[in-house]
C-alpha positions in Angstrom: 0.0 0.0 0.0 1.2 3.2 -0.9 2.1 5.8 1.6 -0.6 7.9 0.7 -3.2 5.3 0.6 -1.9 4.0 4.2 -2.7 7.7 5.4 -5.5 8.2 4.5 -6.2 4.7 5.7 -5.2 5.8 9.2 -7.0 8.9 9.3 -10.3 7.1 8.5 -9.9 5.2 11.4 -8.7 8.3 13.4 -12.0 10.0 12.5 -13.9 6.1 13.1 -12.3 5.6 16.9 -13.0 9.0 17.4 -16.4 9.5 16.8 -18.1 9.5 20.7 -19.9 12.7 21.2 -17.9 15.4 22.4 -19.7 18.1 24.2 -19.5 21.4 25.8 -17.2 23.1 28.3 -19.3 25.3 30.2 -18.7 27.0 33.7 -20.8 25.7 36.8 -24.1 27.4 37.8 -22.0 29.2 40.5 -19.6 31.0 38.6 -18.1 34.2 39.3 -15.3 36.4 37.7 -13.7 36.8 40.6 -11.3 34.2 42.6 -12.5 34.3 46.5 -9.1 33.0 47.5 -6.9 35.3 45.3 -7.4 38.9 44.3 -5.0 39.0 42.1 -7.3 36.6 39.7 -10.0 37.5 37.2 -11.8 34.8 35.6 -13.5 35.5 32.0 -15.4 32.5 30.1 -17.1 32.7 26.9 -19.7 30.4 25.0 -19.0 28.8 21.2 -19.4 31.9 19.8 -17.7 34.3 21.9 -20.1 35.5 24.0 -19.3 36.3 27.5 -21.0 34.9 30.5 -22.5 36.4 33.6 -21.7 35.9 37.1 -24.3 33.7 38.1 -27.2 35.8 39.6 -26.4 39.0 37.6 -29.9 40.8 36.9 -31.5 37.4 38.1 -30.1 35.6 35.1 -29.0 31.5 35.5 -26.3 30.1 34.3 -27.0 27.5 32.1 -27.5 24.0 33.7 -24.8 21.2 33.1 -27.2 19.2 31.1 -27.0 22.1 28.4 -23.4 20.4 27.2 -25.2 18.4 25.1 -27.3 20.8 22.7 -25.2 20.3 19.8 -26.0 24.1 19.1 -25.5 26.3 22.1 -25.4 30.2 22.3 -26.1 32.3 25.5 -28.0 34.9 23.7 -30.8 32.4 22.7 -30.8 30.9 26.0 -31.6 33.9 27.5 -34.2 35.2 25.1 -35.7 32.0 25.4 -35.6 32.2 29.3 -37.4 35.8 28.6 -34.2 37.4 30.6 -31.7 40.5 29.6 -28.5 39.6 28.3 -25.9 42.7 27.7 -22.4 41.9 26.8 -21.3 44.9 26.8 -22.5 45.5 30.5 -20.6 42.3 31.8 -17.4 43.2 29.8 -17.4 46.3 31.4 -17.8 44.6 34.6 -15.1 42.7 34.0 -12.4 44.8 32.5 -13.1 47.3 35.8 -12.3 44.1 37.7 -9.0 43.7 36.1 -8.2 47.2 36.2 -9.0 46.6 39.9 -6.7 44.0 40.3 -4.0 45.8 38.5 -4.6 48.7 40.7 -4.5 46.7 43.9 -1.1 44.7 43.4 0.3 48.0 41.5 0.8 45.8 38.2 1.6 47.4 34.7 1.6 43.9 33.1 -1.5 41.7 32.8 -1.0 38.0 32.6 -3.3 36.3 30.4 -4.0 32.2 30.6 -5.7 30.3 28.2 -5.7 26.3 28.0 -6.7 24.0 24.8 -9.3 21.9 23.7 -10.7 18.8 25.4 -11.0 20.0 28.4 -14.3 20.6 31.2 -14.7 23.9 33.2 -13.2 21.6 36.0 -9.9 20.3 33.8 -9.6 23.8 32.8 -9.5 25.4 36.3 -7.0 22.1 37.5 -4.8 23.8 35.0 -4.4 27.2 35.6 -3.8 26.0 39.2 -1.3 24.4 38.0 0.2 27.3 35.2 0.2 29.6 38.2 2.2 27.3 40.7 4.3 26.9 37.7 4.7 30.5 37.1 5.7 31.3 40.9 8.0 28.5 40.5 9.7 29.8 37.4 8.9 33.4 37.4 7.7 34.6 40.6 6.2 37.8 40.9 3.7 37.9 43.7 2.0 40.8 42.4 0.8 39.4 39.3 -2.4 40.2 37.9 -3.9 37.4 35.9 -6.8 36.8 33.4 -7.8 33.6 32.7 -9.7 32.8 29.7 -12.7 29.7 29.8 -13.5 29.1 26.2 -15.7 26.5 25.0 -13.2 24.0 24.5 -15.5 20.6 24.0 -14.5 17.5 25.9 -15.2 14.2 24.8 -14.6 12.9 28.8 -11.1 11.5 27.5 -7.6 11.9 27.7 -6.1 13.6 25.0 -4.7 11.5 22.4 -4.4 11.7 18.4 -7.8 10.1 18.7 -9.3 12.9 20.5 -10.5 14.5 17.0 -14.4 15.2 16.9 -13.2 17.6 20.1 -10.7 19.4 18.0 -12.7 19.7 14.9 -15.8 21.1 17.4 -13.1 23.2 19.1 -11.1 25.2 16.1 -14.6 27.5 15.3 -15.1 28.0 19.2 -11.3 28.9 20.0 -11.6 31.2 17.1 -15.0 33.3 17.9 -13.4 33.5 21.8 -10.7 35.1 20.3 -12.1 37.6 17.9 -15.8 37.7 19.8 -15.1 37.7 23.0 -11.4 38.8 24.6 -10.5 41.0 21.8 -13.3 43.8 22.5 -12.8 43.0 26.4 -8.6 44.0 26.1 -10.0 47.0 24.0 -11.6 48.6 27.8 -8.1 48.1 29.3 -6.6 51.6 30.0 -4.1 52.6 26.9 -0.5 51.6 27.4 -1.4 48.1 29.7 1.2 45.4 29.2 -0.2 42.2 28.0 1.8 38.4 28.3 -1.1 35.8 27.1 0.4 32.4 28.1 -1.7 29.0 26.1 -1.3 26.0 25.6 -2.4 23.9 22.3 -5.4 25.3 21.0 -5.4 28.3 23.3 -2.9 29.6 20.9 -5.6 30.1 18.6 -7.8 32.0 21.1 -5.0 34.4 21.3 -4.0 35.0 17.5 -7.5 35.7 17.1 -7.6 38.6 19.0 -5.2 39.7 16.6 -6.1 38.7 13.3 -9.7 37.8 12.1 -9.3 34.1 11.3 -11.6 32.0 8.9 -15.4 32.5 8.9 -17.1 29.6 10.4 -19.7 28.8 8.1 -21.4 26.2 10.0 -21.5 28.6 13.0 -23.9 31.4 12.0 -26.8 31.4 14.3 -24.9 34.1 16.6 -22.1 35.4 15.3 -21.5 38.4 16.7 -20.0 41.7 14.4 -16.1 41.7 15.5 -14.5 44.8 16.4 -11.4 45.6 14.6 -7.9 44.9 16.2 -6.9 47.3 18.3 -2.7 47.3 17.8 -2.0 51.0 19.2 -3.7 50.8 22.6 -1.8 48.5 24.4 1.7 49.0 25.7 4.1 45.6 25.5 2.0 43.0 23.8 3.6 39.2 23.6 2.3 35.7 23.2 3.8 32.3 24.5 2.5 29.6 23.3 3.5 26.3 24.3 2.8 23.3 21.5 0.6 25.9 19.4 -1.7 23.7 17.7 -2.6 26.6 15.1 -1.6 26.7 10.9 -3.0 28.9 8.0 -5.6 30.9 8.3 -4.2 32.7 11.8 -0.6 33.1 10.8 -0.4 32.4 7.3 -3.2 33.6 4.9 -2.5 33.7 1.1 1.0 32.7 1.8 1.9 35.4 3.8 1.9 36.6 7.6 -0.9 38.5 8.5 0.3 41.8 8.6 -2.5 42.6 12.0 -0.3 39.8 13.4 2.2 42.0 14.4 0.7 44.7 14.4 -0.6 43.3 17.4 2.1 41.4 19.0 5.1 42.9 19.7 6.5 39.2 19.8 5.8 35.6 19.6 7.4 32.6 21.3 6.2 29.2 20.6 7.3 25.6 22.8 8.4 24.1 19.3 8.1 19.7 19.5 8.4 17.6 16.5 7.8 14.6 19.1 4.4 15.7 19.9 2.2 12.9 19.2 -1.0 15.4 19.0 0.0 18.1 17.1 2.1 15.7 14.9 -1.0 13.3 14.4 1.0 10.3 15.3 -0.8 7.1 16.2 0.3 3.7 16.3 3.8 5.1 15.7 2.3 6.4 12.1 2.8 10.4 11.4 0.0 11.9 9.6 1.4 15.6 10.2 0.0 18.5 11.4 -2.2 19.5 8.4 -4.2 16.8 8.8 -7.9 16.9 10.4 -7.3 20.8 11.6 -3.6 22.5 10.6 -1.4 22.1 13.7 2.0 22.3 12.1 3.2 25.9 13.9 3.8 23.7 17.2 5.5 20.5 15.2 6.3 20.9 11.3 10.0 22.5 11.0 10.1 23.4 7.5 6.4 25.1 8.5 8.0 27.0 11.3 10.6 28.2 9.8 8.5 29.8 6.8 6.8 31.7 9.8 9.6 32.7 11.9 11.6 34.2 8.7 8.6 35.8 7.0 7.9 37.5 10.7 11.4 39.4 10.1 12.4 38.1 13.7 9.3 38.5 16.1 8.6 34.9 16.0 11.4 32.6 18.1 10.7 29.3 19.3 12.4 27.2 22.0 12.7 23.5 21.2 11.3 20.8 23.3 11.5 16.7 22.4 9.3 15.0 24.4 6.3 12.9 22.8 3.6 13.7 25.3 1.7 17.4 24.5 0.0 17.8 28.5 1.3 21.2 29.7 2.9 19.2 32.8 5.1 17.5 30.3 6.5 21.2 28.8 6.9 22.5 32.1 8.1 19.6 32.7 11.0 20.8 30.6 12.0 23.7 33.2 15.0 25.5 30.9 12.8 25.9 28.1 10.3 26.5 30.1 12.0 29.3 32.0 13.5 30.5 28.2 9.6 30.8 27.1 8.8 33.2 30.0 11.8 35.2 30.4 11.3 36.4 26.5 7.6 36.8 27.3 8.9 39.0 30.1 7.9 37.6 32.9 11.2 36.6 34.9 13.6 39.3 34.6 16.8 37.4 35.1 17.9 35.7 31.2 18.2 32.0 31.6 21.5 30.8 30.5 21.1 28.8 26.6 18.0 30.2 25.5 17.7 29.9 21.6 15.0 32.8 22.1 15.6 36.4 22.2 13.7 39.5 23.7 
Protein backbone atom coordinates (compact mmCIF):
# COMPACT_ATOMS: atom_id res chain seq x y z
CA UNK A 1 0.00 0.00 0.00
CA UNK A 2 1.20 3.18 -0.88
CA UNK A 3 2.05 5.77 1.55
CA UNK A 4 -0.64 7.93 0.72
CA UNK A 5 -3.19 5.33 0.65
CA UNK A 6 -1.94 3.98 4.16
CA UNK A 7 -2.73 7.68 5.42
CA UNK A 8 -5.48 8.20 4.54
CA UNK A 9 -6.18 4.69 5.71
CA UNK A 10 -5.17 5.84 9.22
CA UNK A 11 -6.95 8.94 9.31
CA UNK A 12 -10.30 7.10 8.48
CA UNK A 13 -9.88 5.19 11.44
CA UNK A 14 -8.75 8.30 13.45
CA UNK A 15 -11.97 10.01 12.53
CA UNK A 16 -13.89 6.10 13.08
CA UNK A 17 -12.33 5.59 16.94
CA UNK A 18 -13.04 9.03 17.36
CA UNK A 19 -16.43 9.48 16.77
CA UNK A 20 -18.12 9.49 20.74
CA UNK A 21 -19.88 12.71 21.23
CA UNK A 22 -17.93 15.38 22.42
CA UNK A 23 -19.73 18.11 24.20
CA UNK A 24 -19.50 21.37 25.76
CA UNK A 25 -17.23 23.07 28.26
CA UNK A 26 -19.28 25.30 30.18
CA UNK A 27 -18.72 26.98 33.70
CA UNK A 28 -20.83 25.73 36.76
CA UNK A 29 -24.13 27.37 37.82
CA UNK A 30 -21.98 29.23 40.46
CA UNK A 31 -19.60 31.00 38.55
CA UNK A 32 -18.11 34.23 39.28
CA UNK A 33 -15.25 36.35 37.66
CA UNK A 34 -13.72 36.85 40.63
CA UNK A 35 -11.28 34.17 42.60
CA UNK A 36 -12.53 34.32 46.52
CA UNK A 37 -9.08 32.95 47.50
CA UNK A 38 -6.89 35.28 45.35
CA UNK A 39 -7.41 38.92 44.34
CA UNK A 40 -5.03 38.95 42.07
CA UNK A 41 -7.28 36.63 39.75
CA UNK A 42 -10.05 37.53 37.22
CA UNK A 43 -11.81 34.78 35.60
CA UNK A 44 -13.48 35.46 32.04
CA UNK A 45 -15.43 32.46 30.07
CA UNK A 46 -17.06 32.72 26.92
CA UNK A 47 -19.71 30.41 24.98
CA UNK A 48 -19.04 28.78 21.23
CA UNK A 49 -19.43 31.86 19.81
CA UNK A 50 -17.68 34.30 21.94
CA UNK A 51 -20.10 35.55 24.01
CA UNK A 52 -19.30 36.35 27.51
CA UNK A 53 -21.03 34.93 30.55
CA UNK A 54 -22.47 36.44 33.55
CA UNK A 55 -21.75 35.94 37.06
CA UNK A 56 -24.35 33.70 38.13
CA UNK A 57 -27.17 35.83 39.59
CA UNK A 58 -26.40 39.02 37.55
CA UNK A 59 -29.89 40.77 36.92
CA UNK A 60 -31.52 37.43 38.05
CA UNK A 61 -30.10 35.59 35.11
CA UNK A 62 -29.04 31.45 35.50
CA UNK A 63 -26.29 30.15 34.29
CA UNK A 64 -27.01 27.48 32.07
CA UNK A 65 -27.49 24.00 33.72
CA UNK A 66 -24.81 21.23 33.10
CA UNK A 67 -27.24 19.16 31.05
CA UNK A 68 -27.00 22.10 28.38
CA UNK A 69 -23.44 20.44 27.18
CA UNK A 70 -25.19 18.41 25.13
CA UNK A 71 -27.28 20.82 22.75
CA UNK A 72 -25.17 20.30 19.75
CA UNK A 73 -25.96 24.08 19.09
CA UNK A 74 -25.47 26.33 22.14
CA UNK A 75 -25.42 30.25 22.35
CA UNK A 76 -26.11 32.33 25.54
CA UNK A 77 -27.98 34.90 23.68
CA UNK A 78 -30.76 32.36 22.68
CA UNK A 79 -30.78 30.93 25.99
CA UNK A 80 -31.58 33.89 27.48
CA UNK A 81 -34.23 35.17 25.06
CA UNK A 82 -35.72 31.99 25.39
CA UNK A 83 -35.63 32.17 29.25
CA UNK A 84 -37.36 35.83 28.60
CA UNK A 85 -34.23 37.43 30.62
CA UNK A 86 -31.73 40.47 29.57
CA UNK A 87 -28.47 39.60 28.34
CA UNK A 88 -25.86 42.74 27.70
CA UNK A 89 -22.42 41.93 26.82
CA UNK A 90 -21.29 44.87 26.80
CA UNK A 91 -22.48 45.47 30.46
CA UNK A 92 -20.60 42.32 31.81
CA UNK A 93 -17.41 43.17 29.77
CA UNK A 94 -17.42 46.34 31.42
CA UNK A 95 -17.85 44.63 34.62
CA UNK A 96 -15.09 42.70 34.02
CA UNK A 97 -12.36 44.81 32.47
CA UNK A 98 -13.09 47.28 35.84
CA UNK A 99 -12.33 44.09 37.69
CA UNK A 100 -9.00 43.68 36.09
CA UNK A 101 -8.20 47.20 36.18
CA UNK A 102 -9.02 46.64 39.93
CA UNK A 103 -6.70 43.95 40.30
CA UNK A 104 -4.01 45.78 38.49
CA UNK A 105 -4.56 48.69 40.69
CA UNK A 106 -4.51 46.72 43.87
CA UNK A 107 -1.13 44.74 43.39
CA UNK A 108 0.32 48.03 41.50
CA UNK A 109 0.82 45.84 38.19
CA UNK A 110 1.64 47.39 34.67
CA UNK A 111 1.62 43.89 33.05
CA UNK A 112 -1.53 41.72 32.83
CA UNK A 113 -1.03 38.02 32.62
CA UNK A 114 -3.31 36.34 30.43
CA UNK A 115 -3.95 32.17 30.65
CA UNK A 116 -5.69 30.31 28.17
CA UNK A 117 -5.66 26.34 27.95
CA UNK A 118 -6.70 23.96 24.80
CA UNK A 119 -9.30 21.87 23.74
CA UNK A 120 -10.71 18.80 25.35
CA UNK A 121 -11.02 19.98 28.36
CA UNK A 122 -14.33 20.59 31.24
CA UNK A 123 -14.68 23.94 33.17
CA UNK A 124 -13.22 21.63 36.00
CA UNK A 125 -9.87 20.34 33.85
CA UNK A 126 -9.59 23.78 32.81
CA UNK A 127 -9.47 25.39 36.26
CA UNK A 128 -7.00 22.08 37.48
CA UNK A 129 -4.82 23.84 34.98
CA UNK A 130 -4.37 27.18 35.63
CA UNK A 131 -3.76 26.02 39.17
CA UNK A 132 -1.26 24.40 38.01
CA UNK A 133 0.16 27.28 35.24
CA UNK A 134 0.23 29.64 38.24
CA UNK A 135 2.16 27.32 40.70
CA UNK A 136 4.33 26.91 37.68
CA UNK A 137 4.65 30.49 37.11
CA UNK A 138 5.67 31.31 40.85
CA UNK A 139 8.03 28.53 40.55
CA UNK A 140 9.74 29.82 37.41
CA UNK A 141 8.89 33.41 37.41
CA UNK A 142 7.65 34.58 40.58
CA UNK A 143 6.21 37.76 40.92
CA UNK A 144 3.68 37.94 43.74
CA UNK A 145 2.01 40.83 42.39
CA UNK A 146 0.81 39.45 39.34
CA UNK A 147 -2.38 40.17 37.93
CA UNK A 148 -3.90 37.44 35.86
CA UNK A 149 -6.81 36.83 33.41
CA UNK A 150 -7.82 33.55 32.72
CA UNK A 151 -9.69 32.81 29.73
CA UNK A 152 -12.72 29.67 29.79
CA UNK A 153 -13.53 29.14 26.22
CA UNK A 154 -15.67 26.46 25.04
CA UNK A 155 -13.21 23.98 24.53
CA UNK A 156 -15.52 20.60 23.95
CA UNK A 157 -14.50 17.52 25.89
CA UNK A 158 -15.19 14.20 24.83
CA UNK A 159 -14.58 12.92 28.83
CA UNK A 160 -11.10 11.47 27.51
CA UNK A 161 -7.64 11.89 27.69
CA UNK A 162 -6.12 13.62 25.02
CA UNK A 163 -4.74 11.50 22.35
CA UNK A 164 -4.37 11.73 18.44
CA UNK A 165 -7.75 10.14 18.73
CA UNK A 166 -9.35 12.87 20.45
CA UNK A 167 -10.49 14.52 17.04
CA UNK A 168 -14.36 15.23 16.87
CA UNK A 169 -13.21 17.60 20.10
CA UNK A 170 -10.71 19.38 17.99
CA UNK A 171 -12.67 19.74 14.89
CA UNK A 172 -15.77 21.08 17.39
CA UNK A 173 -13.10 23.24 19.15
CA UNK A 174 -11.15 25.22 16.06
CA UNK A 175 -14.57 27.48 15.29
CA UNK A 176 -15.13 28.04 19.18
CA UNK A 177 -11.29 28.86 19.99
CA UNK A 178 -11.63 31.16 17.10
CA UNK A 179 -15.01 33.26 17.86
CA UNK A 180 -13.39 33.52 21.80
CA UNK A 181 -10.67 35.08 20.34
CA UNK A 182 -12.12 37.55 17.86
CA UNK A 183 -15.85 37.74 19.79
CA UNK A 184 -15.07 37.72 22.98
CA UNK A 185 -11.37 38.77 24.59
CA UNK A 186 -10.54 41.04 21.81
CA UNK A 187 -13.33 43.81 22.46
CA UNK A 188 -12.81 42.99 26.42
CA UNK A 189 -8.57 44.02 26.15
CA UNK A 190 -9.96 47.00 24.01
CA UNK A 191 -11.56 48.62 27.76
CA UNK A 192 -8.08 48.15 29.31
CA UNK A 193 -6.57 51.60 30.03
CA UNK A 194 -4.11 52.61 26.93
CA UNK A 195 -0.52 51.60 27.43
CA UNK A 196 -1.42 48.09 29.72
CA UNK A 197 1.22 45.41 29.19
CA UNK A 198 -0.17 42.19 27.98
CA UNK A 199 1.75 38.37 28.27
CA UNK A 200 -1.07 35.80 27.07
CA UNK A 201 0.43 32.36 28.07
CA UNK A 202 -1.65 28.98 26.06
CA UNK A 203 -1.31 25.99 25.64
CA UNK A 204 -2.38 23.88 22.35
CA UNK A 205 -5.40 25.30 21.00
CA UNK A 206 -5.44 28.33 23.28
CA UNK A 207 -2.89 29.61 20.86
CA UNK A 208 -5.65 30.14 18.63
CA UNK A 209 -7.82 31.96 21.13
CA UNK A 210 -4.95 34.45 21.35
CA UNK A 211 -4.04 35.02 17.46
CA UNK A 212 -7.54 35.66 17.06
CA UNK A 213 -7.62 38.62 19.02
CA UNK A 214 -5.18 39.72 16.56
CA UNK A 215 -6.14 38.68 13.31
CA UNK A 216 -9.66 37.79 12.05
CA UNK A 217 -9.34 34.12 11.32
CA UNK A 218 -11.56 32.04 8.89
CA UNK A 219 -15.41 32.51 8.87
CA UNK A 220 -17.07 29.59 10.38
CA UNK A 221 -19.70 28.84 8.12
CA UNK A 222 -21.41 26.21 10.02
CA UNK A 223 -21.55 28.60 13.02
CA UNK A 224 -23.90 31.43 11.95
CA UNK A 225 -26.81 31.38 14.34
CA UNK A 226 -24.91 34.11 16.65
CA UNK A 227 -22.15 35.40 15.32
CA UNK A 228 -21.51 38.37 16.73
CA UNK A 229 -20.01 41.65 14.43
CA UNK A 230 -16.11 41.72 15.52
CA UNK A 231 -14.49 44.81 16.40
CA UNK A 232 -11.43 45.58 14.57
CA UNK A 233 -7.89 44.85 16.24
CA UNK A 234 -6.88 47.34 18.35
CA UNK A 235 -2.71 47.33 17.78
CA UNK A 236 -1.99 50.96 19.25
CA UNK A 237 -3.74 50.80 22.58
CA UNK A 238 -1.80 48.49 24.40
CA UNK A 239 1.71 48.98 25.67
CA UNK A 240 4.09 45.64 25.54
CA UNK A 241 1.96 42.99 23.77
CA UNK A 242 3.61 39.22 23.61
CA UNK A 243 2.31 35.69 23.21
CA UNK A 244 3.83 32.30 24.54
CA UNK A 245 2.51 29.58 23.35
CA UNK A 246 3.47 26.32 24.26
CA UNK A 247 2.78 23.28 21.52
CA UNK A 248 0.56 25.90 19.44
CA UNK A 249 -1.75 23.73 17.68
CA UNK A 250 -2.57 26.63 15.07
CA UNK A 251 -1.56 26.72 10.87
CA UNK A 252 -2.99 28.93 7.97
CA UNK A 253 -5.62 30.90 8.27
CA UNK A 254 -4.22 32.71 11.80
CA UNK A 255 -0.55 33.06 10.78
CA UNK A 256 -0.44 32.35 7.27
CA UNK A 257 -3.20 33.56 4.95
CA UNK A 258 -2.47 33.71 1.05
CA UNK A 259 0.98 32.69 1.76
CA UNK A 260 1.91 35.37 3.81
CA UNK A 261 1.90 36.58 7.59
CA UNK A 262 -0.88 38.52 8.46
CA UNK A 263 0.29 41.77 8.62
CA UNK A 264 -2.51 42.56 12.02
CA UNK A 265 -0.34 39.80 13.42
CA UNK A 266 2.17 41.95 14.41
CA UNK A 267 0.70 44.70 14.35
CA UNK A 268 -0.58 43.25 17.39
CA UNK A 269 2.09 41.40 19.02
CA UNK A 270 5.08 42.89 19.66
CA UNK A 271 6.46 39.16 19.82
CA UNK A 272 5.82 35.62 19.62
CA UNK A 273 7.43 32.56 21.29
CA UNK A 274 6.24 29.24 20.63
CA UNK A 275 7.29 25.63 22.81
CA UNK A 276 8.40 24.06 19.32
CA UNK A 277 8.12 19.65 19.47
CA UNK A 278 8.45 17.59 16.53
CA UNK A 279 7.76 14.59 19.13
CA UNK A 280 4.44 15.73 19.90
CA UNK A 281 2.23 12.90 19.18
CA UNK A 282 -1.01 15.35 18.96
CA UNK A 283 -0.01 18.13 17.11
CA UNK A 284 2.08 15.71 14.89
CA UNK A 285 -1.05 13.26 14.44
CA UNK A 286 0.96 10.29 15.33
CA UNK A 287 -0.79 7.06 16.23
CA UNK A 288 0.32 3.73 16.31
CA UNK A 289 3.85 5.08 15.75
CA UNK A 290 2.26 6.44 12.13
CA UNK A 291 2.78 10.42 11.43
CA UNK A 292 -0.04 11.89 9.57
CA UNK A 293 1.42 15.62 10.23
CA UNK A 294 -0.01 18.51 11.36
CA UNK A 295 -2.16 19.54 8.39
CA UNK A 296 -4.20 16.81 8.84
CA UNK A 297 -7.87 16.93 10.37
CA UNK A 298 -7.28 20.76 11.63
CA UNK A 299 -3.64 22.46 10.63
CA UNK A 300 -1.40 22.08 13.72
CA UNK A 301 2.04 22.28 12.09
CA UNK A 302 3.18 25.88 13.91
CA UNK A 303 3.77 23.73 17.17
CA UNK A 304 5.54 20.46 15.16
CA UNK A 305 6.28 20.89 11.34
CA UNK A 306 9.99 22.53 11.04
CA UNK A 307 10.05 23.43 7.52
CA UNK A 308 6.39 25.11 8.49
CA UNK A 309 7.97 27.05 11.31
CA UNK A 310 10.61 28.20 9.83
CA UNK A 311 8.46 29.84 6.78
CA UNK A 312 6.84 31.67 9.78
CA UNK A 313 9.61 32.68 11.87
CA UNK A 314 11.57 34.17 8.68
CA UNK A 315 8.55 35.79 7.00
CA UNK A 316 7.87 37.55 10.68
CA UNK A 317 11.43 39.45 10.13
CA UNK A 318 12.42 38.11 13.71
CA UNK A 319 9.31 38.48 16.06
CA UNK A 320 8.55 34.93 16.03
CA UNK A 321 11.41 32.62 18.12
CA UNK A 322 10.70 29.31 19.30
CA UNK A 323 12.38 27.19 22.00
CA UNK A 324 12.67 23.45 21.21
CA UNK A 325 11.28 20.84 23.30
CA UNK A 326 11.50 16.65 22.41
CA UNK A 327 9.29 14.96 24.42
CA UNK A 328 6.32 12.85 22.80
CA UNK A 329 3.58 13.74 25.28
CA UNK A 330 1.70 17.39 24.49
CA UNK A 331 0.02 17.76 28.46
CA UNK A 332 1.26 21.15 29.67
CA UNK A 333 2.87 19.16 32.77
CA UNK A 334 5.13 17.52 30.33
CA UNK A 335 6.49 21.17 28.84
CA UNK A 336 6.88 22.48 32.11
CA UNK A 337 8.09 19.64 32.68
CA UNK A 338 10.96 20.79 30.63
CA UNK A 339 12.03 23.69 33.15
CA UNK A 340 14.98 25.52 30.88
CA UNK A 341 12.76 25.86 28.10
CA UNK A 342 10.25 26.54 30.10
CA UNK A 343 12.00 29.27 31.97
CA UNK A 344 13.52 30.53 28.23
CA UNK A 345 9.60 30.85 27.11
CA UNK A 346 8.82 33.21 30.04
CA UNK A 347 11.82 35.24 30.38
CA UNK A 348 11.28 36.44 26.51
CA UNK A 349 7.60 36.80 27.35
CA UNK A 350 8.88 39.01 30.08
CA UNK A 351 7.86 37.61 32.89
CA UNK A 352 11.15 36.60 34.93
CA UNK A 353 13.60 39.25 34.64
CA UNK A 354 16.79 37.35 35.13
CA UNK A 355 17.93 35.72 31.21
CA UNK A 356 18.20 32.04 31.63
CA UNK A 357 21.51 30.81 30.46
CA UNK A 358 21.08 28.77 26.56
CA UNK A 359 18.02 30.22 25.52
CA UNK A 360 17.71 29.90 21.56
CA UNK A 361 15.01 32.76 22.12
CA UNK A 362 15.64 36.42 22.23
CA UNK A 363 13.72 39.48 23.65
Amino acid sequence: MGGSSFRAMMTGMMLALSACSSVHSLPPPTFASMDGDDDRIVRVAFDQYGAIYPDAGTDGQPLPPPEMARQGDFGLRRYYAGLGLPYDQAAIRAHVAGLVKQAMARHHARRLVILIRGFNNSYEATEQGFDFLRERLAALAPDPDRAMMEVYWDAYTSGTVATPLVTTSFLSAIGSSNLAGQCGVRPLLALLPEGTDVTFVTHSRGAAVALSVATDPPEDKGRRAERCTPVPPSPTRLGDVALVAFAPAVGDGLVRKDDAVPEDLFQFFDRVYIGFNHADEQTSKTMLGIRLGGSVLGDTRLASDERYRDEIEAASGGRMQHETFTQKRHAIGAYFAAEQQSRCLLWAGRLREQEPVGCEVRR
